[in-house]
C-alpha positions in Angstrom: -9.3 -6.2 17.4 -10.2 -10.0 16.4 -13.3 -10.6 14.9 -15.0 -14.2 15.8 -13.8 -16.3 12.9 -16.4 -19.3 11.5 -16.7 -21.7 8.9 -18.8 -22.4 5.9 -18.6 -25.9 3.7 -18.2 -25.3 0.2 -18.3 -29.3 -1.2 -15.7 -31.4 1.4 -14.1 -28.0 1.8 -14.8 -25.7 5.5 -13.7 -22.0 4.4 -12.6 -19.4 7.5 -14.6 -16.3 7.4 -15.3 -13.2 9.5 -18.4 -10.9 8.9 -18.2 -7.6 10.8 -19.6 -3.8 10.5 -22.4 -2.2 10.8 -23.3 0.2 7.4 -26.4 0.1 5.3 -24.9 -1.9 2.6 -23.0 -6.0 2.7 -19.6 -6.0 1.1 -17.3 -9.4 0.2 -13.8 -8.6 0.2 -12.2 -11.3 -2.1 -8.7 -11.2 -0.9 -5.4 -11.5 -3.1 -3.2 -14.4 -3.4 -3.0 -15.6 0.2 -4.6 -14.0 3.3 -4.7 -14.7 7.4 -8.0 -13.5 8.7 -7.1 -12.9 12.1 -3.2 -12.1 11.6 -4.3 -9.0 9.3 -5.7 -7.4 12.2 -2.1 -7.3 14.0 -1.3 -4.7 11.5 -2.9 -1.1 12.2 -2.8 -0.3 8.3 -4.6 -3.5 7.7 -6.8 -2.9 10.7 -7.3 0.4 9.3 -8.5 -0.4 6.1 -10.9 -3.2 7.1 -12.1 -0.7 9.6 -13.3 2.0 7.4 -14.6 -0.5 5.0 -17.1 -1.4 8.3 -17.7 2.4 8.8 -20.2 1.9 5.3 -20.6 -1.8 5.0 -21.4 -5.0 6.8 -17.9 -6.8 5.6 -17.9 -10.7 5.2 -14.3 -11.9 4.9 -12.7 -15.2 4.0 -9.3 -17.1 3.6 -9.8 -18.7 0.4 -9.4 -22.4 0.1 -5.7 -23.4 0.5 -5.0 -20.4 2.3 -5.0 -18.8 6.3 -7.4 -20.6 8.4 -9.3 -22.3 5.5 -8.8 -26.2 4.6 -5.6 -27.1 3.1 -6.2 -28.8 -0.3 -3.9 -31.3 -2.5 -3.9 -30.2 -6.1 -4.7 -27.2 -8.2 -7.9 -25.8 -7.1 -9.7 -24.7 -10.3 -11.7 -21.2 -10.1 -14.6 -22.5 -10.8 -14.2 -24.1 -7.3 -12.8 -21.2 -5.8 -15.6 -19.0 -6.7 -18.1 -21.0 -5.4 -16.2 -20.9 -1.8 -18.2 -17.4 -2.1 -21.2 -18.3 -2.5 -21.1 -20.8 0.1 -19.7 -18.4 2.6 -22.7 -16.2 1.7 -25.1 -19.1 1.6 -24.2 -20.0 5.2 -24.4 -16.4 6.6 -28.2 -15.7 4.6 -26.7 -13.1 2.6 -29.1 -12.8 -0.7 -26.8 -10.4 -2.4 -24.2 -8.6 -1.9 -21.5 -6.3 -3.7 -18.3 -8.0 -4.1 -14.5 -6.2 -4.1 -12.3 -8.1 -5.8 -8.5 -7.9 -4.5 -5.4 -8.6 -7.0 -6.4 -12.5 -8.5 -9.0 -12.5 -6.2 -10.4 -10.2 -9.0 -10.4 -13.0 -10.8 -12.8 -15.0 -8.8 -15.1 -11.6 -8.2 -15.7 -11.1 -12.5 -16.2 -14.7 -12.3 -19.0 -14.8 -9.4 -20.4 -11.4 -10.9 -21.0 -12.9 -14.3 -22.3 -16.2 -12.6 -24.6 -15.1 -10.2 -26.0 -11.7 -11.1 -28.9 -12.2 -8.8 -27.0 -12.0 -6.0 -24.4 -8.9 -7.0 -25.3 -5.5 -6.9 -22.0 -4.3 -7.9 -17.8 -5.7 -8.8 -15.3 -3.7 -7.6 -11.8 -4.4 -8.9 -8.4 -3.4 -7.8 -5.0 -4.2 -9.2 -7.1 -7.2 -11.3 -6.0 -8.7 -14.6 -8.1 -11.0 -17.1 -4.9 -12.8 -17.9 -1.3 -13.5 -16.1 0.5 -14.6 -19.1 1.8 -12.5 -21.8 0.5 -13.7 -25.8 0.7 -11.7 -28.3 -2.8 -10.0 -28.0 -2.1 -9.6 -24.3 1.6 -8.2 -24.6 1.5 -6.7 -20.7 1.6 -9.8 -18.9 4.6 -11.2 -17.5 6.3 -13.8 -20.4 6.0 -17.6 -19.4 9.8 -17.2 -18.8 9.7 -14.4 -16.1 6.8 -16.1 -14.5 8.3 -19.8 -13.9 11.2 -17.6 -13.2 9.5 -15.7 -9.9 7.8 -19.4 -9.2 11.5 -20.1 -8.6 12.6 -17.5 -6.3 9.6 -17.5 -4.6 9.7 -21.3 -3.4 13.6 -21.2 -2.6 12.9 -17.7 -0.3 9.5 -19.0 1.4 9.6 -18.5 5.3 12.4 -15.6 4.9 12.0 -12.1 5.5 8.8 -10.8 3.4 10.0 -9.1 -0.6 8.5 -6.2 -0.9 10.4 -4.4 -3.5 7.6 -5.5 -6.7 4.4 -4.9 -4.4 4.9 -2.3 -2.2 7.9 0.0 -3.2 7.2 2.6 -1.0 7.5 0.6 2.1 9.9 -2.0 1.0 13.0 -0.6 3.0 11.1 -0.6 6.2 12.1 -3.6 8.2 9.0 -3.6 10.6 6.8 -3.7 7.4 9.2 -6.7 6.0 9.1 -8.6 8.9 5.2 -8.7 9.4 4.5 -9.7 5.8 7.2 -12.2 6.2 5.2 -13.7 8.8 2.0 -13.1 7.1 3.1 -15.2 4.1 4.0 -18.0 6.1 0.8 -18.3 8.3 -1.4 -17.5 5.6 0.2 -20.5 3.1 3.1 -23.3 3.4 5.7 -23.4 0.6 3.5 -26.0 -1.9 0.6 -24.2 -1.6 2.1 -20.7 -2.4 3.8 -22.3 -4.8 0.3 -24.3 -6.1 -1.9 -21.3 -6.3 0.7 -19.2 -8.1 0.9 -21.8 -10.6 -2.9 -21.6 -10.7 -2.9 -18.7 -10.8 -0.7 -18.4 -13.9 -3.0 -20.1 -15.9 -5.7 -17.6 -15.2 -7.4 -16.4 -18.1 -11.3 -14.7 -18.1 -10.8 -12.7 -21.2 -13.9 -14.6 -23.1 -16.6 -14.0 -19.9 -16.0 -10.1 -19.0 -18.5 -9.3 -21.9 -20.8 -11.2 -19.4 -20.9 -8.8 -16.6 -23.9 -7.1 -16.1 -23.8 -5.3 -12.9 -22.6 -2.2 -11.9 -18.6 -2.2 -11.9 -15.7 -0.1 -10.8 -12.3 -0.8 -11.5 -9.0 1.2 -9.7 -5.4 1.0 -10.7 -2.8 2.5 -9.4 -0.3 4.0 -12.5 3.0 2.5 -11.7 2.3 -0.9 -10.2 4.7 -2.9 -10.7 3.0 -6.8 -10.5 -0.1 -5.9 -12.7 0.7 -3.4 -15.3 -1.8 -0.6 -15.5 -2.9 -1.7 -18.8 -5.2 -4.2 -17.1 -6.7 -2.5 -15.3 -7.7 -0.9 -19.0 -8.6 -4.0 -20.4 -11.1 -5.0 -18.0 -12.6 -1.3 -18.0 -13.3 -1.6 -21.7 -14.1 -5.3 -21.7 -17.1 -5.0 -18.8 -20.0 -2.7 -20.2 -19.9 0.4 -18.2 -17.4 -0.1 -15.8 -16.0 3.1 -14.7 -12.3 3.1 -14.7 -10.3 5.3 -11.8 -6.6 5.5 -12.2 -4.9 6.0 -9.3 -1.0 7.8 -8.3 1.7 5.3 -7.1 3.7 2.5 -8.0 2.6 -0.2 -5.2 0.1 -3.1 -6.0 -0.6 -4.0 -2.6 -3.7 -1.8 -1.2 -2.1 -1.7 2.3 1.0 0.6 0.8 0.6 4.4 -0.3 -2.4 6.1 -0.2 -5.0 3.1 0.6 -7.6 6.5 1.9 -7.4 7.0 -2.1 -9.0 3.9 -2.8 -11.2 3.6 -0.1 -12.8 7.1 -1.1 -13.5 5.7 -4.4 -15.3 2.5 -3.3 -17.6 4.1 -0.9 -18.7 7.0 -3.7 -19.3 4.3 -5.7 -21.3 2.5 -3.5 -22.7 4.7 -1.3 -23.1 7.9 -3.7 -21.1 10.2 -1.4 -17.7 10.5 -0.1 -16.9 10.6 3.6 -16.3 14.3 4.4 -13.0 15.0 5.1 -12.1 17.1 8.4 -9.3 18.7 7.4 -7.7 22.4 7.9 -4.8 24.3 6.2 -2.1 26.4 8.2 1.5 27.3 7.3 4.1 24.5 8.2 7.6 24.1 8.3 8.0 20.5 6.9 10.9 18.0 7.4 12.3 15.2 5.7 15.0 12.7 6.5 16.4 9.8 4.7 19.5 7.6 5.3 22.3 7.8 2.9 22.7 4.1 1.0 20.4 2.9 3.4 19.5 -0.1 0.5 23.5 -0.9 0.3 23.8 -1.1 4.4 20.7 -3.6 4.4 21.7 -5.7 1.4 25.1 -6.4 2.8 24.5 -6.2 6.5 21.6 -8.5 7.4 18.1 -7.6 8.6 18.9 -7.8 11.8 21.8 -5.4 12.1 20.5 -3.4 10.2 16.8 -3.3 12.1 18.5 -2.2 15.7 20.6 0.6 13.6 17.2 1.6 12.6 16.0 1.2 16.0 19.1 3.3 17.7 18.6 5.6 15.2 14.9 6.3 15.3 15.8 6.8 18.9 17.9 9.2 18.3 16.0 11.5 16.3 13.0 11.1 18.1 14.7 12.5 21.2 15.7 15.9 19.3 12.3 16.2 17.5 10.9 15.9 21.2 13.6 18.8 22.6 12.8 21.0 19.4 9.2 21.1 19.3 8.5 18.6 16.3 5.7 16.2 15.4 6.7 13.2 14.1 3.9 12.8 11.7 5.2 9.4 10.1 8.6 7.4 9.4 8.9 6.5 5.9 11.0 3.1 6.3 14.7 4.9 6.6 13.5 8.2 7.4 11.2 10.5 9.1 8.8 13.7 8.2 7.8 15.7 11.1 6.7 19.3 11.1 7.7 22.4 13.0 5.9 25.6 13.8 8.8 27.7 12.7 11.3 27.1 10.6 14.0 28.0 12.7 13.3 25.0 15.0 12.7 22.8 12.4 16.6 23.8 10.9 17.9 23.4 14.9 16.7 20.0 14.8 17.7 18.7 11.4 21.5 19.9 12.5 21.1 18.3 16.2 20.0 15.0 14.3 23.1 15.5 12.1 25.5 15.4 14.9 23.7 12.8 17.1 23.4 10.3 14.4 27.1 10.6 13.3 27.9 8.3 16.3 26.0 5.9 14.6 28.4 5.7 11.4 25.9 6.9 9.3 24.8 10.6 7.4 21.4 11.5 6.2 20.2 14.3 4.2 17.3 16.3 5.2 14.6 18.7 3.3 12.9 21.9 4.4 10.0 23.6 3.0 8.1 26.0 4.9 4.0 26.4 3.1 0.7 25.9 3.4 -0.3 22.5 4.8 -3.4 20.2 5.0 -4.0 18.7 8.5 -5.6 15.2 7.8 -5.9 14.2 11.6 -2.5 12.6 12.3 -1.3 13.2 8.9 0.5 15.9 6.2 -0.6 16.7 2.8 -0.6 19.2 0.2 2.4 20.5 -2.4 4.1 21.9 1.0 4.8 18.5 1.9 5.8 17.5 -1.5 7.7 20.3 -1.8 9.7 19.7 1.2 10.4 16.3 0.0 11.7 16.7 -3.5 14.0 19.4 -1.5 15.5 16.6 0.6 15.9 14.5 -2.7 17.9 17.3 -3.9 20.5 17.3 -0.9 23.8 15.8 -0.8 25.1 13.3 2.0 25.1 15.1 5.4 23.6 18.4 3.8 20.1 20.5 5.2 18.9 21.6 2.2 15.9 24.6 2.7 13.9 26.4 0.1 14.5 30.1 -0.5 11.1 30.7 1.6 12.8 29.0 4.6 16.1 31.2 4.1 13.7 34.2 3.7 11.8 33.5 6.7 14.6 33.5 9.1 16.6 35.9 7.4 17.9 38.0 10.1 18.4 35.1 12.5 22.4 34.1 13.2 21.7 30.8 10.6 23.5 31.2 7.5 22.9 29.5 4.1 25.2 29.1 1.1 23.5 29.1 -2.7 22.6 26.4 -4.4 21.4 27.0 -7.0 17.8 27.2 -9.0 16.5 23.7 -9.7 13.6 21.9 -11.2 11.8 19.7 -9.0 10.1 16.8 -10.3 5.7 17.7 -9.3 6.3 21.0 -8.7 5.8 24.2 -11.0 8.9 26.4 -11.9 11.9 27.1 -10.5 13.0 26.9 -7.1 16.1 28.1 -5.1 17.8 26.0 -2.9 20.1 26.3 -0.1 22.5 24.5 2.0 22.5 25.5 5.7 25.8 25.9 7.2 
């Protein structure tokens, strides 16, 4: 869904925005570094995202100047300018006050607003922020001037190519589909000089001295392992702002729309609303699958996207086709693989070896992870240490193995499968020891 996208003047300067939603509360979503109002609703995660943020808020969004649908400008736009594209887009909608969420640099701008205008913020939110993008030596987390001019670089001579995801979203960044669209996102959102402009901008960034000038009630998430903005500013900002609450967060992706983006959202609406949503969730005993496909980094590297994308298609195909004759639910693909679920484990070991021997055609082997435990339906999706489990079992297996646990060997133990040892191992998240097997 497209939301009607209008313009506010902030000085000579008309900035895009889209106000949509219908909770108690108004929200200002301060996006990251570049942003395409209406091409982030082609992506259902993003559309997802924006979409629960309406189910508590009445969301105003905006392409900041330079950016998406906003005026292009020559120059370096200073922040000072930038943040008062906010409160022009709020002047023009009426809004007296609202709280303000703060994306990446875009956190920037929100501290900046917040300590500006506390009249008209009720709270800052602040995720995968920093007070300062260069390292110095009482700031030793930062990028060095070296490695930034360095990524300036690369990211000028690459512009317009298939999107990089390997720094800000990890978890996706084999997934051609999800390369492809931020490809294209980049490039309608910004043209080379102006990614290239605001990064530079950017750089300079520095609101160290004005965080002890924030008086308004602020929450600041991190994720642990992010790999563009150290965790260790999100730390900074936490103890520089008086009383901000500081959430840590699991994963290693900086971009909200990778990993668990419901682990964020649950923490803004607490904080904003006082509750969290309640989850509808129930717990049975699963048989869990994983896939993955062997070297599939090496095969894209040296292939080309687009060989690569309709192997990935063909194969897909493929294994869709024997989840459907076994019984599975495909619960999600996970860039070169897939995790479905089975209500036996028998089935769920049929189908791994009919995907073995399908796919072979194909010129390529996988390796595949069972675990058979107890399971938390969240609507579509998987959790709970079954499906971990089942994953770090997988992780385990060597190039064209099924690798089960003991309780999946135990559960169809007097069935015609048979299963060779191997071994007691250590896996990484989960308590103890666990026996594996290889199914023959």
């Amino acid at each position: 869904m497209i939301h009607e996208t209008r313009y506010a003047k902030s000085g000579g300067v008309y900035i895009a925005y889209q106000r949509f939603g219908s909770g108690p509360l108004d929200l200002v979503l301060v996006p990251g570094w570049v942003s395409h109002l209406e091409y982030a609703w082609e992506d259902p995660v993003h559309a997802r995202f924006l979409e629960r943020l309406a189910s508590f808020a009445r969301v105003v969004c905006f392409d900041k100047r330079g950016t998406g649908l906003s005026d292009r400008v020559a120059g370096l736009p200073i922040l000072e300018e930038r943040t008062e594209d906010v409160r022009a887009v709020m002047d023009h909608i009426g809004l007296e006050r609202a709280a303000i969420f703060g994306v990446s640099e875009g956190g920037s701008m929100s501290a900046l607003f917040a300590a500006t205008h506390p009249d008209r913020t009720t709270a800052l939110i602040l995720y995968g922020a920093f007070a300062k993008r260069i390292w110095s030596k009482d700031y030793p987390w930062a990028p060095t001037p070296e490695e930034r001019e360095q990524w300036i670089t690369s990211l000028e001579a690459g512009w317009g190519g298939g999107g990089d995801l390997s720094t800000i979203a990890p978890s996706i960044a084999h997934d051609p589909a999800a390369r492809e669209w931020y490809g294209t996102y980049c490039r309608v959102s910004a043209t080379p000089s102006a990614a290239v402009t605001l990064a530079r901008m950017n750089t300079d960034i520095d609101i160290r001295s004005l965080l002890p000038s924030i008086h308004v009630p602020t929450l600041v998430l991190q994720r642990m392992g992010d790999r563009d903005v150290s965790f260790e500013n999100g730390r900074f900002l936490a103890r520089s702002i008086a009383g901000a609450k500081l959430v840590e967060l699991a994963g290693d992706d900086h971009a909200w729309w990778a990993g668990d983006m419901d682990s964020i959202l649950d923490e803004v609406e607490e904080f904003l609303t006082g509750s969290r949503p309640i989850a509808t969730t129930d717990r049975r005993l699963t048989t869990v699958l994983f896939t993955d496909i062997v070297g599939s980094t090496e095969r894209a590297g040296t292939g080309g996207d687009k060989p690569w994308r309709d192997l990935l298609v063909r194969h897909n195909e493929l294994v869709r086709k024997e989840l459907a004759r076994f019984h599975g639910r495909e619960v999600k693909t996970t860039g070169d693989g897939f995790l479905a679920t089975f209500d036996g484990p028998a089935r769920g070991i049929q189908c791994a070896r009919a995907i073995r021997e399908s796919v072979a055609s194909l010129g390529i082997s996988l390796r595949f992870g069972l675990h058979t435990g107890e399971c938390e339906i969240l609507g579509e999706d998987v959790a709970g240490v079954g499906v971990h489990l089942a994953q770090r079992v997988m992780a385990k297996a060597a190039p064209g193995e099924i690798l089960v646990s003991s309780t999946v060997k135990d559960l169809v133990s007097g069935s015609p499968l048979r299963f060779d040892a191997r071994g007691a191992h250590s896996l990484k998240g989960v308590p103890g020891k666990w026996r594996l097997f290889a199914v023959l």
